[in-house]
C-alpha positions in Angstrom: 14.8 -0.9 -10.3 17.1 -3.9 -9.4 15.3 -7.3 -10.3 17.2 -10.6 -9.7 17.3 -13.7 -11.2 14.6 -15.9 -11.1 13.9 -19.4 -12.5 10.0 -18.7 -11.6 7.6 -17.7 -14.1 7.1 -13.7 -13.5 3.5 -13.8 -14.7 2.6 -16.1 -11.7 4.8 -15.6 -8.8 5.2 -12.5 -6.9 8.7 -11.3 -6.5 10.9 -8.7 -7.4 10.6 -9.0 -11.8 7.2 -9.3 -11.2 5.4 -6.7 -8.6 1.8 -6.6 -10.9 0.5 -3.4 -8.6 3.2 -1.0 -10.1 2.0 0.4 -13.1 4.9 0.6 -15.3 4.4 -2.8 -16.8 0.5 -2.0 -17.9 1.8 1.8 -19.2 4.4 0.1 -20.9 2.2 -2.4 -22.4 -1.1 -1.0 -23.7 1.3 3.2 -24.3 -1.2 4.7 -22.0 -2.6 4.4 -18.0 -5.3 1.2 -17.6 -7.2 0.4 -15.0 -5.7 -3.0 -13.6 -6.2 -2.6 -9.6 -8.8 -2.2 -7.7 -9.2 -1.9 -3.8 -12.2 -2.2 -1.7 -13.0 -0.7 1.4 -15.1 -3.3 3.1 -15.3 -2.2 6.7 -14.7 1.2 8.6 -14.5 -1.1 11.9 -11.0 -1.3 14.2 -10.2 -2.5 16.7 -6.8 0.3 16.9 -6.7 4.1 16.3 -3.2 4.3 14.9 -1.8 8.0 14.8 -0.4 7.3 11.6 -3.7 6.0 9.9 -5.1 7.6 6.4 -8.3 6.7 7.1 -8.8 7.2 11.2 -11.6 9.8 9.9 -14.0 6.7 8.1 -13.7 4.7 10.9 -17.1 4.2 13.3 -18.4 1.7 15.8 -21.5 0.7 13.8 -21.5 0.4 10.3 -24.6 0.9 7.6 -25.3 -2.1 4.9 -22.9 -2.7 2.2 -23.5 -2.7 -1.7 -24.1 -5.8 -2.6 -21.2 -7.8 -3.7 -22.7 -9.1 -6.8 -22.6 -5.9 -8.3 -18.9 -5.7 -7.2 -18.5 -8.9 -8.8 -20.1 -7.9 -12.2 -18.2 -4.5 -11.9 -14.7 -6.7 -11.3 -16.1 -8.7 -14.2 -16.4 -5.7 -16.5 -12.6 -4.1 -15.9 -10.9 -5.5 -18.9 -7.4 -5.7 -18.0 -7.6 -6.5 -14.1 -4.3 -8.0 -12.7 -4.4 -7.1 -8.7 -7.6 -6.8 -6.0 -6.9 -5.0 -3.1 -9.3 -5.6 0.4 -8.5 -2.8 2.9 -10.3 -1.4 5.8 -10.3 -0.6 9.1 -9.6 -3.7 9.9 -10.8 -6.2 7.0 -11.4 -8.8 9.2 -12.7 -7.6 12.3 -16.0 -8.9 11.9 -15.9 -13.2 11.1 -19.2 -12.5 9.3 -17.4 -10.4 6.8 -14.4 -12.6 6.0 -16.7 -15.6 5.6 -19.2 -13.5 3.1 -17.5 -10.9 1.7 -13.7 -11.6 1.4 -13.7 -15.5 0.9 -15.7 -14.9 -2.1 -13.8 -12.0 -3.2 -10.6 -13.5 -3.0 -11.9 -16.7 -4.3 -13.1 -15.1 -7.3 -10.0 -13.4 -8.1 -8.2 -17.0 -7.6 -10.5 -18.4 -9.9 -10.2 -15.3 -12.8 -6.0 -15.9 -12.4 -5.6 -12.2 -10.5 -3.7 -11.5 -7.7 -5.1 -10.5 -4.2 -3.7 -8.7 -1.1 -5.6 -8.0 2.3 -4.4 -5.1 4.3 -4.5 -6.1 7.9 -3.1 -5.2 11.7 -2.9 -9.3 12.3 -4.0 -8.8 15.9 -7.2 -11.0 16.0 -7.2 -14.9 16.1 -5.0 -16.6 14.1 -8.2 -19.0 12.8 -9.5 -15.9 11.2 -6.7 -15.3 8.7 -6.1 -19.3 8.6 -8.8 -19.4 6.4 -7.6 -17.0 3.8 -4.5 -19.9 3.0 -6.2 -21.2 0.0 -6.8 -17.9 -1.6 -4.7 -14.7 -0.5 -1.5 -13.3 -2.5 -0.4 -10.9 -0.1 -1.0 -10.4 3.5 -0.2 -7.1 4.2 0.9 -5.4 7.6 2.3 -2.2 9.1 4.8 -2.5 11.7 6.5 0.7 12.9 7.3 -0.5 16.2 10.3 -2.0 18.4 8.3 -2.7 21.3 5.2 -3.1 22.8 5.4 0.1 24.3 5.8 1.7 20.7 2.7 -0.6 19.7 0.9 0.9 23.0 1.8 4.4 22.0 1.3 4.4 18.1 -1.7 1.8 18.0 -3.8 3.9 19.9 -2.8 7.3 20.3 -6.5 8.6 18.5 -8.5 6.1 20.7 -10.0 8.9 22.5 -10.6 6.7 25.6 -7.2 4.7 27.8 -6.0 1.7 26.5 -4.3 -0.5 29.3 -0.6 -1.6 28.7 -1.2 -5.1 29.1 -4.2 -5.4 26.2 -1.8 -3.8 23.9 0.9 -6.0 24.7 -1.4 -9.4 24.2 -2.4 -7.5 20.6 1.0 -7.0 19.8 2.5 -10.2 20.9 -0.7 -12.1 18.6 0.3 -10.0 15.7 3.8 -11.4 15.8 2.9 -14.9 16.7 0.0 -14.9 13.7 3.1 -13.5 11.1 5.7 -16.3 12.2 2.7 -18.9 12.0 1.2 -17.6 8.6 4.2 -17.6 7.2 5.3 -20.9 7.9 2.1 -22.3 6.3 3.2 -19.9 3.6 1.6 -17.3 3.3 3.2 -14.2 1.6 3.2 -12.0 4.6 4.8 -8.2 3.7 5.3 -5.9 6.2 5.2 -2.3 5.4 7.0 0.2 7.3 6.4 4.1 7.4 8.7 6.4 7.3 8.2 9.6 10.0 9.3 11.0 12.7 9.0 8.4 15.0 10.8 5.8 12.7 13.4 7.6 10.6 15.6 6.4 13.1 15.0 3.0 13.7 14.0 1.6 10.3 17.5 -1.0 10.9 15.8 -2.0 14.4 12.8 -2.8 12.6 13.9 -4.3 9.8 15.4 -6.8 11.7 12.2 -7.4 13.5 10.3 -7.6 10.7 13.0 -10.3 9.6 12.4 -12.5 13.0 8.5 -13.0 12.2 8.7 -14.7 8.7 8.0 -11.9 6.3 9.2 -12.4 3.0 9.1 -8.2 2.0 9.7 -5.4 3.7 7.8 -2.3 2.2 8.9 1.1 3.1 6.9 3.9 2.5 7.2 7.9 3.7 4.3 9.0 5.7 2.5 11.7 4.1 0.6 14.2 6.9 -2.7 13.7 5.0 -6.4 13.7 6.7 -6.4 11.9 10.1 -2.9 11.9 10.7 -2.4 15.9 9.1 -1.4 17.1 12.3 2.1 15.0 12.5 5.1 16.4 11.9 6.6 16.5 8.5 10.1 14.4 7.6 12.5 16.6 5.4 14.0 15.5 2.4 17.1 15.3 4.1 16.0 13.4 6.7 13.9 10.8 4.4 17.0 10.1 2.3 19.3 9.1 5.6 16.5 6.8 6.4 16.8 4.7 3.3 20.4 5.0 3.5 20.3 3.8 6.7 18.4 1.3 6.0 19.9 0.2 3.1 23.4 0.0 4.9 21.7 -2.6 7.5 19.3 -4.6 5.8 19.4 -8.5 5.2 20.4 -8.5 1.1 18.3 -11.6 0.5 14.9 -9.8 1.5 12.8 -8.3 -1.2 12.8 -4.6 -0.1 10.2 -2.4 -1.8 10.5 1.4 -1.5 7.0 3.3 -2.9 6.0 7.1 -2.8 9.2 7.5 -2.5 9.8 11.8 -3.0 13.0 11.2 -4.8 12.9 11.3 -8.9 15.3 11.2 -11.7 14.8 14.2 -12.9 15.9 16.3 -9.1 18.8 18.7 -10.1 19.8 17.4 -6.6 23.7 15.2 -6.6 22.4 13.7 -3.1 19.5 12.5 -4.3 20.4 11.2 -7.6 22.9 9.2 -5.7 20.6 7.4 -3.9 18.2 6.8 -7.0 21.7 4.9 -8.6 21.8 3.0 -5.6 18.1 1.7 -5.2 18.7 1.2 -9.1 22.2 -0.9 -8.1 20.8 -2.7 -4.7 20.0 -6.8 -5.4 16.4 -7.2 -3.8 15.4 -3.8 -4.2 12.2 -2.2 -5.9 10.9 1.4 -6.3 7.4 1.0 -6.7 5.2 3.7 -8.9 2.4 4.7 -6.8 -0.9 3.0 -8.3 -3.2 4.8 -7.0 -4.8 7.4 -9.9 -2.6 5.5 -12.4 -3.7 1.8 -12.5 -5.7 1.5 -9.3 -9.1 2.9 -7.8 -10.8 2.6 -4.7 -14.2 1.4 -4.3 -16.1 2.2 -1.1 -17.9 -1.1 -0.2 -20.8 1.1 1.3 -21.7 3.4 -0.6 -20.6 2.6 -4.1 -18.5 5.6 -4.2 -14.9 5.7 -6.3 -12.1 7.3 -5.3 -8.7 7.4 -6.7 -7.4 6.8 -3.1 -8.3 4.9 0.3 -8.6 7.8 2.1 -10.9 10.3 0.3 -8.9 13.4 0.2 -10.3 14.0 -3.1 -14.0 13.8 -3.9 -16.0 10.7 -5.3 -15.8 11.3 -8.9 -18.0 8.0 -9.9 -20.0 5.2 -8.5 -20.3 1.1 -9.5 -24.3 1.9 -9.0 -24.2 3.7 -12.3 -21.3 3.4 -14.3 -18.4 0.9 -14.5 -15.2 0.7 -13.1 -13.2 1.4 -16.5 -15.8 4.0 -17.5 -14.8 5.9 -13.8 -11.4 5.5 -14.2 -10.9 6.9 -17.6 -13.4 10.1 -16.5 -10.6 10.4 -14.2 -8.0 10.2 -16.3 -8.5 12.1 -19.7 -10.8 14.7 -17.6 -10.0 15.3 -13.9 -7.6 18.6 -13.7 -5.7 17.2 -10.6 -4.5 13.9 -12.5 -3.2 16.5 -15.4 -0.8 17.9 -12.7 1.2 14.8 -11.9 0.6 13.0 -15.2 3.9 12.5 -16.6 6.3 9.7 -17.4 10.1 9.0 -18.0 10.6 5.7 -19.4 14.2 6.2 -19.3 13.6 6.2 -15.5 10.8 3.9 -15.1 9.2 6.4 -13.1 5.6 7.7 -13.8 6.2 10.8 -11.7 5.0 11.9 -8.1 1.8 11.4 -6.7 -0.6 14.2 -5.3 0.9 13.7 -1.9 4.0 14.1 -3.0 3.7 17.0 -4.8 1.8 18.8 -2.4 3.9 18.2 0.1 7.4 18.8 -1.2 6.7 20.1 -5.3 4.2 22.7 -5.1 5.7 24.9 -7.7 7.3 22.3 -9.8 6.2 21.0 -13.3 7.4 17.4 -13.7 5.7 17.2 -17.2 8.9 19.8 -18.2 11.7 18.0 -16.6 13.8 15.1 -17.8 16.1 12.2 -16.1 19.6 13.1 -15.4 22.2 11.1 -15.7 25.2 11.6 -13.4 
């Protein structure tokens, strides 16, 4: 979409000319899907229950032994073209034991190979914890959905099963703001992701400006899909979705990168409103539509089992494991064989888009054959 001017080399600094999770660039380069993400699931611990969450279902109190991470290594070794790592969770570093001998080395690895890194994290534990990840980490990512504690409270631990006293949630939420403003200011790249439902299609202005006030140098905004744990939530319109990132576009600060991903809107919608806001994400300084990785560019690797998936939160079943096969090897199984990826397969250069995700089409496209439309120009 929009990219801005900048005197920074694009193949080693992050920013909006250079996002190296979106697959567009790869696709564009090598005329075909590559694998050059991968994301590891290294803990099913938390210390929330988010109603929100993809993967509330994985999560447990006592976790099994892990794969050992030299065969991760020498399966990171073996993907030819890898750009980005992703470390994700549960909470990644809920344990000190596995930030100091799992994800130091991880990330340290991918410093040392020239690839980029990115943690997802709730930034609610102590700030020496994350203080060690300075040296290495690309991207600390968050979600923030909230404009108080008492949204924190309410969100944060609506599956808990068990009460959750005001106060705690408060101290949590007050040390995830405090460990933002502080890790940014030692400068770290902190990016706070927002989701778009139907607690937050209304306040996404609110946030944003909160998100602004503790240091973070992207705001990511992404719809929430009712998938897994959180299939029970109610589901956002089209309508509604697009007033949102109107809305939010109207209010936000134009010298923050905004990125916009699974995004349900697409070049080729017959629809005038909807085209209009595609032109204006296209026109907007700061602003990036990212093309979802996952399935395209990106796999996940469960750190206990071995298992790959083509997303975090398994909807879709295992179709390899790094016990047996490598990561390129999985991926292209996937790709050239799986009939689900043959249904949202497609690609408009014209449009930079590489079409909808499985989500996307299952929530809103059921019936609908991207591979036989076209972009439309207004």
């Amino acid at each position: 979409m929009s990219i801005a001017n900048f005197p920074l080399d694009p193949q080693n600094v992050i920013h909006p000319g250079n996002d190296p999770w979106d697959p567009i660039a790869s696709l564009r380069q090598h005329g075909r899907h590559v694998l050059t993400s991968v994301e590891m699931t290294i803990t099913n611990l938390c210390n929330m229950r988010c109603e929100h969450c993809a993967v509330g279902d994985s999560l447990v109190m006592v976790e099994p032994e892990q794969i050992p991470l030299s065969l991760v290594l020498k399966r990171l070794d073996e993907v030819e073209h890898l750009k980005t790592i992703s470390i994700t969770g549960g909470e990644p570093t809920f344990r000190k034991q596995t930030v100091d001998e799992k994800i130091i080395p991880l990330l340290r690895y991918a410093k040392e190979r020239g690839i980029k890194s990115q943690i997802n994290s709730n930034l609610t534990l102590d700030y020496e914890r994350y203080e060690k990840l300075l040296p290495y980490l690309d991207v600390m990512h968050i979600s923030f959905n909230y404009t108080s504690a008492d949204d924190f409270h309410e969100i944060g631990f609506a599956r808990s099963g068990h009460s959750v006293k005001r106060e705690v949630a408060e101290r949590m939420y007050e040390t995830m703001m405090e460990n933002s403003i502080r890790l940014s200011q030692a400068g770290m790249f902190v990016s706070a992701e927002t989701m778009i439902n139907y607690r937050t299609y209304r306040k996404l202005p609110e946030i944003h400006r909160m998100i602004l006030e503790m240091g973070c140098k992207r705001h990511e905004v992404h719809p929430m899909y009712a998938a897994d744990f959180a299939e029970g939530l109610p589901l956002l319109s089209l309508e509604d979705i697009c007033m949102s990132v109107e809305s939010l576009l109207d209010a936000r600060d134009p010298d923050t990168w905004m990125l916009f991903g699974t995004l349900p809107f697409f070049a080729c919608s017959p629809s005038e409103t909807e085209q209009k806001l595609i032109q204006r994400l296209r026109d907007e300084p700061m602003v990036t539509v990212r093309n979802d990785p996952d399935g395209r560019n990106r796999v996940n690797v469960n750190m206990f089992t071995g298992e790959v998936f083509v997303t975090d939160f398994a909807a879709i079943p295992s179709f390899g494991n790094v016990d047996t096969e490598s990561l390129d090897q999985i991926f292209n199984k996937w790709l050239h064989t799986h009939p689900l990826n043959k249904t949202v397969n497609c690609y408009c250069d014209a449009a930079g888009c590489c079409g909808p995700n499985l989500l996307v089409k299952d929530m809103y496209y059921k019936d609908i054959d991207f591979k036989s439309r076209s972009a439309i120009t207004l």
